[in-house]
N, C-alpha and C positions, 0 to 999 in steps of 0.2 A: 593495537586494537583492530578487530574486525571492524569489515564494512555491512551497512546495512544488508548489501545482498547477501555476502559470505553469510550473514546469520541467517536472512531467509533461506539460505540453499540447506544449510543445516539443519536449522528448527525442520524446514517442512520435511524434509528426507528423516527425519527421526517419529512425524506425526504418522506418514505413512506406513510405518510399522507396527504402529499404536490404533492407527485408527483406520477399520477395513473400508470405511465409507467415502476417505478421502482420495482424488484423485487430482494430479497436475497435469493442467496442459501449457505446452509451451509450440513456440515458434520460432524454434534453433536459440535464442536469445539463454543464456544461461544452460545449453545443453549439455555440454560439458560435468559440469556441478553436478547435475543427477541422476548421471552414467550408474552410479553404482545402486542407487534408487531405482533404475529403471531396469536394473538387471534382477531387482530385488521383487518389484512388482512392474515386471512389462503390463500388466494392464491396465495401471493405474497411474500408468507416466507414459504420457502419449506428445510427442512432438509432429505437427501437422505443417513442421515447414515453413515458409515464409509466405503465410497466407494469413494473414491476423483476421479477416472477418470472419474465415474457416476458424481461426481459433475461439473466438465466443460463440460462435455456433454451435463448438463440440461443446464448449462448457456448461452452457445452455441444454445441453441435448443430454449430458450426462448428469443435469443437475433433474432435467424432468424422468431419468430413468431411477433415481433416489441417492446419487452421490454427492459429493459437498466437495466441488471442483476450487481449487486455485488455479487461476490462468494469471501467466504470466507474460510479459515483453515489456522494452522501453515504452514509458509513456506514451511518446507521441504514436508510438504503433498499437497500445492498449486501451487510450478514449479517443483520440482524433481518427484515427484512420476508419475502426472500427464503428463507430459511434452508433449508427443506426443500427448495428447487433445488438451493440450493450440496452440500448432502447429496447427495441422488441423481440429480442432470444428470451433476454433475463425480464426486464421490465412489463412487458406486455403478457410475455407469459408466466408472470408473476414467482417466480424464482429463484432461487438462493445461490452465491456463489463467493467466491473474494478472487478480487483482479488486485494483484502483486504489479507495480508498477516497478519500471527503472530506469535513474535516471533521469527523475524529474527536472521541471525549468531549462534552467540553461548549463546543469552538471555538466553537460560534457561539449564546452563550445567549438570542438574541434568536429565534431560530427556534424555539422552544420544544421540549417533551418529545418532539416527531415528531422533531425533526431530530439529537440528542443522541442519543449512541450510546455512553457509559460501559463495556458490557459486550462489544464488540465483538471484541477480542483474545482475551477468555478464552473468547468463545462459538468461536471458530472455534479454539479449542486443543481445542474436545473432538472435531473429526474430525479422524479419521485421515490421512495423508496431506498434510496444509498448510502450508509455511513460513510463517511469522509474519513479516514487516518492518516496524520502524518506526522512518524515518529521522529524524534531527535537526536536520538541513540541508537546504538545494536539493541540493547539491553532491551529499549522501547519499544522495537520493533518484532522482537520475538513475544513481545507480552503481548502486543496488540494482533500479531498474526496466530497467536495462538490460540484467544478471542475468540479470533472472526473464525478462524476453521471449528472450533466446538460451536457454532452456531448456527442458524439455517439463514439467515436473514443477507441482502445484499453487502456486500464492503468493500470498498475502494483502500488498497493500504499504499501509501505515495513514500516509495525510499527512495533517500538521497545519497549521492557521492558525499554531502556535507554533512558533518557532524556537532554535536555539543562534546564538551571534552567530558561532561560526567552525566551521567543519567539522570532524569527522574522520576521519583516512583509514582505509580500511575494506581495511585489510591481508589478510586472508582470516577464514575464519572464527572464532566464539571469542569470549570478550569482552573488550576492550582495557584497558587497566591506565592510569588517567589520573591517581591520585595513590597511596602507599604508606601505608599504615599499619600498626600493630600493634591496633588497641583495637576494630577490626571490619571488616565490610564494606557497602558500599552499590554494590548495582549501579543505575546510572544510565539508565533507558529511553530515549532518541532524543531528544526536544526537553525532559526534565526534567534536560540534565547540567550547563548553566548555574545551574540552582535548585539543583541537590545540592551541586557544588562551593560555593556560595555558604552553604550549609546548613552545611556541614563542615569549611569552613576553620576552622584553629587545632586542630584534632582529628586525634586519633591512630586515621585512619581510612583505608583503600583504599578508592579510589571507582573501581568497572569502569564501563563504559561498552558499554554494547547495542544493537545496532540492529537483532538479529536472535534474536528472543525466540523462537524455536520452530527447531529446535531449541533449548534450554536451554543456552547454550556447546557 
């Protein structure tokens, strides 16, 4: 199986074919991946280096010229480093984009404290404006980024090194109903629903399933 990112390098190098108004920027992070995308459309795959607040700037700046930007890098380099971009490029100047995360939490604890990004979901719950996504599959994650790029509106999409072993279908919105109980609830985030169900089996418990934490249901 693919990883979340192999599927975003994929899906989105397949949307910029499709779609003239998309553009990706990046910051060396994944650059590699859309060498052949960017041979395909140098204008519209732009890497700005190891400068992440320069990179929501451009995205920002290419979302107020009428493109419909994914910016991507590791988390901790896409809401913490940057944060007052993602605030006032996109949010103050009221704007549309979706920031491709990787790498969330503590995926990679060999990279140490810079690369861990724990707080990432609830930092970008406190702007206005944001849908939250955070798939639990490849499968889920090309649905959800496929979403947010047909749309104008802001989106945080949060992929993980971690996976659920099987997908699921992402019916509309809401959060999906994956076991019934009486004795409580656990809602289930994206790639924790394997660990939950496995948590709660034998228990008189409803275990929802979320892949789209902001809204709240």
């Amino acid at each position: 199986m693919d990883t979340m990112r192999e599927r975003f390098i994929a899906t989105t190098s397949r949307l910029l074919d499709e779609d003239p108004r998309l553009a990706v920027v990046l910051a060396e992070i994944s650059r590699d991946g859309f060498t052949r995308a960017a041979r395909r459309h140098p204008d519209r795959v732009i890497n700005v280096g190891i400068r992440e607040q320069l990179l929501i700037g451009v995205g920002a700046g290419l979302a107020l010229a009428g493109l419909r930007p994914v910016v991507h890098t590791f988390a901790s380099f896409l809401v913490e480093r940057p944060f007052e971009q993602v605030k006032l490029d996109f949010g103050h100047q009221g704007v549309g984009g979706v920031l491709v995360s990787a790498g969330g939490s503590y995926d990679w604890p060999a990279g140490g404290l810079t690369h861990m990004s724990p707080g990432d979901v609830a930092l970008m719950d406190t702007l206005d404006g944001w849908h939250i996504h955070v798939p639990g599959h490849p499968d889920e994650a090309e649905a959800l980024i496929r979403r947010a790029a047909a749309g104008d509106g802001r989106d945080y999409v949060r992929l993980s090194e971690q996976s659920n072993a099987r997908p699921t279908p992402l019916t509309g919105p809401g959060f999906r109903t994956v076991r019934e109980g009486r004795g409580g609830v656990v809602v289930a985030v994206g790639p924790m629903l394997d660990n939950v169900l496995a948590a709660t089996e034998g228990l008189d418990t409803t275990v929802l399933y979320a892949t789209t934490v902001r809204p709240f249901d």
